[in-house]
N, C-alpha and C positions, 0 to 999 in steps of 0.2 A: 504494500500500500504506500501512494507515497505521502511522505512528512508532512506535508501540508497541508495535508485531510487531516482534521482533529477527531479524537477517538472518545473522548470523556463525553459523557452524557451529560455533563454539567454545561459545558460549550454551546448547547441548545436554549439552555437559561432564559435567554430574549426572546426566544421564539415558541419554547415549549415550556406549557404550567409546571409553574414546583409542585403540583399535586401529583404528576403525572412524570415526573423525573424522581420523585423519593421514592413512586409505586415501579418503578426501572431499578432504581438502586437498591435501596432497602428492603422491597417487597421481596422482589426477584432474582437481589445477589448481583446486579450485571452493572458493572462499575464503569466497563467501556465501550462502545458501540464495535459489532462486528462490522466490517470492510463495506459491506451492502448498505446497511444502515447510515452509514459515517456517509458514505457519497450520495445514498436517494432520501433522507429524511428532510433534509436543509432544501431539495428541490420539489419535492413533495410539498413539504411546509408552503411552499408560493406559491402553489397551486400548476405547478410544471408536468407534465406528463413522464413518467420516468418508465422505462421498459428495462429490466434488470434480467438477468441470467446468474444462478448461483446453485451450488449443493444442495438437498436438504438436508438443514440445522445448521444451515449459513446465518439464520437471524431477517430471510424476506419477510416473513409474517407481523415480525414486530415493526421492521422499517415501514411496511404498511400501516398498520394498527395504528401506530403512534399518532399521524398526520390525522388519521381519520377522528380518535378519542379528541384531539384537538379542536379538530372542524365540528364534531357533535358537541364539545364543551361551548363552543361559542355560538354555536344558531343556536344551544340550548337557552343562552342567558339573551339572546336576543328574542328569541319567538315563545317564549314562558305560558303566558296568555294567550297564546293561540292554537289550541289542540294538541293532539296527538301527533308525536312524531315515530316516525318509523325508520330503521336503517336495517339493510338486508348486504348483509356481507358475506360473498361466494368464499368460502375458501378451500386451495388443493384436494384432491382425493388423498392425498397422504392424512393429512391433517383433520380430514373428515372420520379419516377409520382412530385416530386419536383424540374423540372429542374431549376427552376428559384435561387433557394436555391444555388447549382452547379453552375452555372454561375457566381454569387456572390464570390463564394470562390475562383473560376478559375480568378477573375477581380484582386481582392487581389495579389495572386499570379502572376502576369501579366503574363498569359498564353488565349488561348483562349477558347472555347467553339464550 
């Protein structure tokens, strides 16, 4: 990777909630962003289209997740008074046959399942 991509999930600070960086750290142990994360979270974050290729248990699911619990924390505190909202998130057939894994990550992020 190279040095100039910052790896600390702290480095996010401006752009992603401290709720949501202690629930990375502290909940979930993960001190530093994996390679995928570190280069699509920052572009995700602005609303960029990011098409990534990686292993799985490279860390794609969270470089997603992240952007998304962000974007659901802020229309949430914008549209409060105005109904029900809904988000429907596809994810891998890997990850499907381990939903228990998902669940876990979604709890962290206090979001649901």
């Amino acid at each position: 990777m190279n040095s100039d991509v910052e790896t600390a999930w702290s480095s996010l600070s401006e752009k992603v909630s401290e709720e949501t960086i202690k629930a990375i750290v502290e909940g979930m142990g993960y001190q530093n962003m994996m390679p995928i994360q570190a280069r699509a979270i920052p572009h995700l974050l602005t609303g960029k289209d990011v098409l990534a290729a990686a292993r799985t248990g490279s860390g794609k699911t969270l470089a997603f997740l992240v952007p998304i619990v962000e974007l659901i924390t802020k229309v949430s505190i914008l549209v409060q008074n105005f109904g029900t909202k809904v988000t429907t998130l596809l994810i891998e057939h890997f990850l499907a046959q381990i939903h228990g894994q998902k669940r876990n990550r979604c709890s962290y992020l206090g979001t649901n399942t």
